[in-house]
C-alpha positions as CSV (number, residue, x, y, z in Angstrom):
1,X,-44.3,71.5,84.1
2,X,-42.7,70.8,87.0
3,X,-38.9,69.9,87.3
4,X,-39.6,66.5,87.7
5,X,-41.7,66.0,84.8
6,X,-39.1,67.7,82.9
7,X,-36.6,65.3,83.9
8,X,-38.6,62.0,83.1
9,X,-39.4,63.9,79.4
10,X,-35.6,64.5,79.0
11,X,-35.0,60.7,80.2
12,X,-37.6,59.4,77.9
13,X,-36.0,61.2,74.7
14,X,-32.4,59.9,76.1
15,X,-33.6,56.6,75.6
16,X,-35.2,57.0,72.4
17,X,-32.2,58.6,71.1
18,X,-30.0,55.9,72.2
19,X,-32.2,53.1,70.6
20,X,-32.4,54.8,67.7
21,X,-29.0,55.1,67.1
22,X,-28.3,51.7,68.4
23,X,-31.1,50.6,65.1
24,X,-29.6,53.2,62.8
25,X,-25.9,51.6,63.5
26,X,-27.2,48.2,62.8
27,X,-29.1,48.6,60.2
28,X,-26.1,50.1,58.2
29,X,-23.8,47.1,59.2
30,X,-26.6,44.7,57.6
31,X,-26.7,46.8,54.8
32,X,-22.9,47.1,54.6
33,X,-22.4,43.1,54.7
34,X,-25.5,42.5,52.5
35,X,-23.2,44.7,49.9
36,X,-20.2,42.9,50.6
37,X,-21.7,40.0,50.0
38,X,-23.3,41.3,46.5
39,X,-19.9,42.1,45.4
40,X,-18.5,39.0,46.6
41,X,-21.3,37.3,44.3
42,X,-20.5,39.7,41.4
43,X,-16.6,39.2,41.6
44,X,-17.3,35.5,41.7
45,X,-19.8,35.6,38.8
46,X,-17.3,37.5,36.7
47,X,-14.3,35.2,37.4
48,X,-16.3,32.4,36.0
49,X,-17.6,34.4,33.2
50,X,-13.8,35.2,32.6
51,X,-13.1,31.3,33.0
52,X,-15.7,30.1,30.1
53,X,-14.0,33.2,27.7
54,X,-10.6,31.6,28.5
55,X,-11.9,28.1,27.7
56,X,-13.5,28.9,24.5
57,X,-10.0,30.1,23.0
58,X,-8.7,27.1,24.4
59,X,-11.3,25.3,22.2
60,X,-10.8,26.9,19.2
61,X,-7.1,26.6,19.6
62,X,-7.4,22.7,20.1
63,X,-10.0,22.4,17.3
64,X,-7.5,23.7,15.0
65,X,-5.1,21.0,15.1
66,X,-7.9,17.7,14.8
67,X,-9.0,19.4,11.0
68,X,-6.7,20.4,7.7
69,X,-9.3,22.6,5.8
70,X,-7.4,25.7,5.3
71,X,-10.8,27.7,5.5
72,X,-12.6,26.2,8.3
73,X,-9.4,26.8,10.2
74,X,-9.3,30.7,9.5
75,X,-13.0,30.8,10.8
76,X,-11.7,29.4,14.0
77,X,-9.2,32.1,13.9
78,X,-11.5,34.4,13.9
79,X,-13.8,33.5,16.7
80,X,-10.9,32.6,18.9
81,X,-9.5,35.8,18.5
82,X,-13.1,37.0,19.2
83,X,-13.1,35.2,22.7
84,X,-9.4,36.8,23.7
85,X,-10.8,40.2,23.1
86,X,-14.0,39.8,24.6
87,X,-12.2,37.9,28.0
88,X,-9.4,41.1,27.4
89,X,-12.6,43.3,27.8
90,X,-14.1,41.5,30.7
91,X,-10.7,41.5,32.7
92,X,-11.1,45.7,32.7
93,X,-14.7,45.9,34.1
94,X,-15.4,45.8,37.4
95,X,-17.8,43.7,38.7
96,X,-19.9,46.1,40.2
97,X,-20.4,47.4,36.2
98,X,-23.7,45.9,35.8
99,X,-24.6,47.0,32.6
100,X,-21.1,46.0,31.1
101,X,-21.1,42.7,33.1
102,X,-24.8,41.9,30.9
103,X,-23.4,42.8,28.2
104,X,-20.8,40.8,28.3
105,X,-22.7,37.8,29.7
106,X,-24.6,38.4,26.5
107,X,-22.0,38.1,24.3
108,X,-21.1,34.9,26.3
109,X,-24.2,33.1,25.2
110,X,-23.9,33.9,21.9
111,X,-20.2,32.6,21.8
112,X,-21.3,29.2,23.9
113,X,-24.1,28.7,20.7
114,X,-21.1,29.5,17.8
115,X,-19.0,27.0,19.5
116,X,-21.1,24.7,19.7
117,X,-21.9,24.9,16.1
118,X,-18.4,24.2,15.0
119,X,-18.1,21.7,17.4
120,X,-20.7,19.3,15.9
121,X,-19.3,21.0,12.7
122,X,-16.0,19.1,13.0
123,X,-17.2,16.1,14.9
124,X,-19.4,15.5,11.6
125,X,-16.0,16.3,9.5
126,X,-13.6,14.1,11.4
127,X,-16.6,11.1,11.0
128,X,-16.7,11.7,7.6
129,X,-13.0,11.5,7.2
130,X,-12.9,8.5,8.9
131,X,-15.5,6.9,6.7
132,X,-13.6,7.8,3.6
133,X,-10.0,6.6,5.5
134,X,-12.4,3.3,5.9
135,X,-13.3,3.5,2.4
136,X,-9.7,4.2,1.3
137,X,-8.3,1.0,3.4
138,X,-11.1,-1.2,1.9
139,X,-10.0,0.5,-2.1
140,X,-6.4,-0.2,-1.3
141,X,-7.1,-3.8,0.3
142,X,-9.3,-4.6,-3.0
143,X,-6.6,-3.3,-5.3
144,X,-3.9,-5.5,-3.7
145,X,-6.0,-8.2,-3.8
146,X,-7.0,-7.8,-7.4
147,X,-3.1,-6.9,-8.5
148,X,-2.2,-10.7,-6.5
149,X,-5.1,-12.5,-8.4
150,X,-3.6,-10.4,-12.0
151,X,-0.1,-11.9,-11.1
152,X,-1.5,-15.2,-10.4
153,X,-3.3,-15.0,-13.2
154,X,-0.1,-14.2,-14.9
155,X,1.9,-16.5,-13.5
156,X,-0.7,-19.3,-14.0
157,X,0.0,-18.0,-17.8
158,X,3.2,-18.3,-18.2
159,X,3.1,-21.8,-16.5
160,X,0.5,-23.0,-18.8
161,X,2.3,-21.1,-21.7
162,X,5.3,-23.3,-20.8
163,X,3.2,-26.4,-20.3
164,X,1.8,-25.7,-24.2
165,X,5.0,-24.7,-25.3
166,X,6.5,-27.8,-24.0
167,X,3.7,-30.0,-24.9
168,X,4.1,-28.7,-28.5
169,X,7.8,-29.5,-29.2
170,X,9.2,-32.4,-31.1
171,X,10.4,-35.3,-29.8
172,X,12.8,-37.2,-30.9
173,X,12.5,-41.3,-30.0
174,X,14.7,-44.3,-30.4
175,X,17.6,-42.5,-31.4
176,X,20.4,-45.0,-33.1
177,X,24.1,-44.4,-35.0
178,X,25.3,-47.4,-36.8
179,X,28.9,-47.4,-37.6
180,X,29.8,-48.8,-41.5
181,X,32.2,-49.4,-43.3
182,X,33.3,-48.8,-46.8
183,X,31.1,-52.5,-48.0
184,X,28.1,-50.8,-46.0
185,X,28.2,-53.5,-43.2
186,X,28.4,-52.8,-39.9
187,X,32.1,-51.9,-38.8
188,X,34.0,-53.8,-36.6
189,X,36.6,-51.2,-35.3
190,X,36.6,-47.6,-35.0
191,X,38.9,-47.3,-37.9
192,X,37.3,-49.1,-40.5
193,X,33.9,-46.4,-40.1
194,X,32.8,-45.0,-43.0
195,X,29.9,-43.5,-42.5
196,X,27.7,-43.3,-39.6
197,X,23.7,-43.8,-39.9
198,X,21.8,-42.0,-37.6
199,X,18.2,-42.7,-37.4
200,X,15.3,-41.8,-35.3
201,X,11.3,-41.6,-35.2
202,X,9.6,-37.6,-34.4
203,X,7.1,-38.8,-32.1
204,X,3.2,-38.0,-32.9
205,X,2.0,-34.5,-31.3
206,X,-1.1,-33.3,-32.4
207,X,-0.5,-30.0,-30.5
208,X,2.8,-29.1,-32.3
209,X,3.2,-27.0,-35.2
210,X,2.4,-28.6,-38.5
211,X,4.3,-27.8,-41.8
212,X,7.9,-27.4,-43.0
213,X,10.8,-27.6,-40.3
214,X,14.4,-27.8,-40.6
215,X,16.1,-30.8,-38.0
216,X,19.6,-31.0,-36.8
217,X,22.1,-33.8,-35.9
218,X,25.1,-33.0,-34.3
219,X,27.3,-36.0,-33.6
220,X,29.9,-34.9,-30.9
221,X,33.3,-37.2,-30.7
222,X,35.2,-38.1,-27.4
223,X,36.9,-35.2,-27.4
224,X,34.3,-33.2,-27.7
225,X,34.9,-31.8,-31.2
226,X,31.5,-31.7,-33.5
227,X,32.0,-33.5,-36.8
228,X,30.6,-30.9,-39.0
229,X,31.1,-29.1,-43.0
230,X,31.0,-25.3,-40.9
231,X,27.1,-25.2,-40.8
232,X,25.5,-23.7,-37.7
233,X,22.0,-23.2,-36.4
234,X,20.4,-20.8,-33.5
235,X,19.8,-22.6,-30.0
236,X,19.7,-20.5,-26.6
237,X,20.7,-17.0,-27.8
238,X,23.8,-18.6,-29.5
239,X,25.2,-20.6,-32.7
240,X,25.9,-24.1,-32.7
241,X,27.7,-26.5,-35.5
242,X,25.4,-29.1,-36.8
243,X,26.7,-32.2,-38.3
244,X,23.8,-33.1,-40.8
245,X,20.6,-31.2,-41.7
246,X,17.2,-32.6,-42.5
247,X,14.2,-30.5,-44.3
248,X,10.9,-32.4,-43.5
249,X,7.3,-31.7,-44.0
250,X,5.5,-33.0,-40.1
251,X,2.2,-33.2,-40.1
252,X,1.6,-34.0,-36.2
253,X,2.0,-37.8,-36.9
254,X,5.0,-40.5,-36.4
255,X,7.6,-39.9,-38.8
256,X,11.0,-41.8,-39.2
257,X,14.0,-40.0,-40.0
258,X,17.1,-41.7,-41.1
259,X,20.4,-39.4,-42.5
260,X,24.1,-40.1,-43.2
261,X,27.4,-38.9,-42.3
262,X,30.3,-39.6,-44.1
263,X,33.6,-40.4,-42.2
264,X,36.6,-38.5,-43.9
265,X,38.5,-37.5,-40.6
266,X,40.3,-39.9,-37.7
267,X,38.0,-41.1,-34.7
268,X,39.2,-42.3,-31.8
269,X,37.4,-44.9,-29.1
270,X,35.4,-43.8,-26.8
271,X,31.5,-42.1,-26.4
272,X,29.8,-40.3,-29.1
273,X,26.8,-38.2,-28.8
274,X,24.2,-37.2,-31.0
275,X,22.1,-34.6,-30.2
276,X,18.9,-34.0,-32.1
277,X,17.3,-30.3,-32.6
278,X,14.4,-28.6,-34.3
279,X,12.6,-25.3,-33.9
280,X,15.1,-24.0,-31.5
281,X,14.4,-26.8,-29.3
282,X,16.7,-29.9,-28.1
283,X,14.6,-32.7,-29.2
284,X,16.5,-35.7,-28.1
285,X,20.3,-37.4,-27.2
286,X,21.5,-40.4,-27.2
287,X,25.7,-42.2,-26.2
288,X,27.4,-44.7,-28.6
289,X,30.3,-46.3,-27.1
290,X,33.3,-47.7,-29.9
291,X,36.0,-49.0,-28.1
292,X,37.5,-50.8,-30.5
């Protein structure tokens, strides 16, 4: 071969050289941003695989504080503590770890199907709480209404008891106290009184208490004194002097009622009252004014 061909030959493989080199160099700087961008992916992928880890034990932690059930609670414990050490495990592998990185991704989709277990878990908990805090409201609301309608109930009672009790007492009607003197005729001046006769009528009551009772007169002068022997009956949680006392037999039907009270002390003008009592009761009262 002649110089000239050798030349051409040595220009030729120059030139391949050169393009081959140029191809070689940019076939590694494709390949060298294609692995950038792999890791770039892989960094990526495990910050948000680190992100979910993070939020389940955020979860769990919140979870805790919407229940009180003492065991429920130590479960969630558990498998928040579970997430912390799996995101603790994930935080020291590179990205670039692919079999760790499945792994671990693994583990992630298990944890997303727990906690979504115990999510619905306590969703159906709090519901059912609620229902029974419903239920509670509506127990409590019934049980006030039922203690208001017992003490009106009661109260209506005691009125009616009182009503009866009322309806049932004596009564004492057309209360009169003639003043006589020592001839039995009416007296013309206070100090010619003998006797005083009081008389009255116990009115008919068919609800009161048939049988034997015990009545009271008390005759009360001006001043206030009782003319009385020292005899004294209950009324009111004390004793009171009584001026004459009558046993009768009532039978529910009108019965007059006269007695007598013999003047052996000074009276003086002015208003006398006689009050009439039986069973504990003031039955009736009634002013006589002697001014002379």
């Amino acid at each position: 071969m002649d110089k000239k061909g050798i030349i051409i030959i040595s220009a030729i493989v120059v030139v391949l050289l050169c393009g081959g080199l140029v191809y070689m160099f940019h076939s590694y700087k494709k390949e060298s941003a294609e692995k950038e961008e792999m890791l770039k992916l892989a960094e990526m992928d495990k910050r948000e695989m680190e992100n979910e880890y993070a939020g389940f034990a955020q979860q769990y932690s919140e979870m805790k504080t919407q229940i009180n059930n003492d065991s429920l609670i130590a479960q969630l414990d558990k498998e928040q503590q579970r997430s912390e050490d799996l995101l603790a495990e994930l935080k020291r592998v590179k990205a670039t770890d692919a079999a760790e990185i499945l792994r671990l991704n693994k583990e992630l989709t298990t944890l997303r199907t727990i906690l979504r277990s115990y999510v619905h878990e306590i969703d159906s908990l709090n519901l059912l709480n609620e229902q029974l805090r419903t239920e509670n409201q509506q127990v409590k609301a019934q049980y006030t209404q039922a203690t208001q309608t017992i003490s009106s109930l009661s109260t209506e009672k005691e009125t009616l008891s009182e009503k009866v009790a009322i309806a049932s007492q004596l009564d004492a009607t057309g209360i009169t106290m003639v003043a006589q003197n020592k001839r039995g005729k009416n007296a013309r001046k206070i100090k010619d009184v003998k006797k005083f006769v009081v008389s009255f009528v116990l009115a008919r009551n068919i609800t009161a208490q048939a049988g034997n009772s015990s009545v009271y007169v008390r005759i009360t002068k001006p001043n206030h004194e009782v003319l009385t022997t020292g005899g004294t009956f209950a009324y009111e949680n004390r004793n009171l002097e009584y001026s004459i006392k009558k046993d009768i037999e009532y039978t529910g039907e009108a019965l007059p009622i006269t007695v007598y009270w013999d003047v052996n002390e000074f009276l003086s003008t002015g208003a006398y009252r006689v009050s009439i009592f039986a069973d504990g009761n003031n039955i009736g009262n009634a002013t006589f004014n002697y001014e002379k």
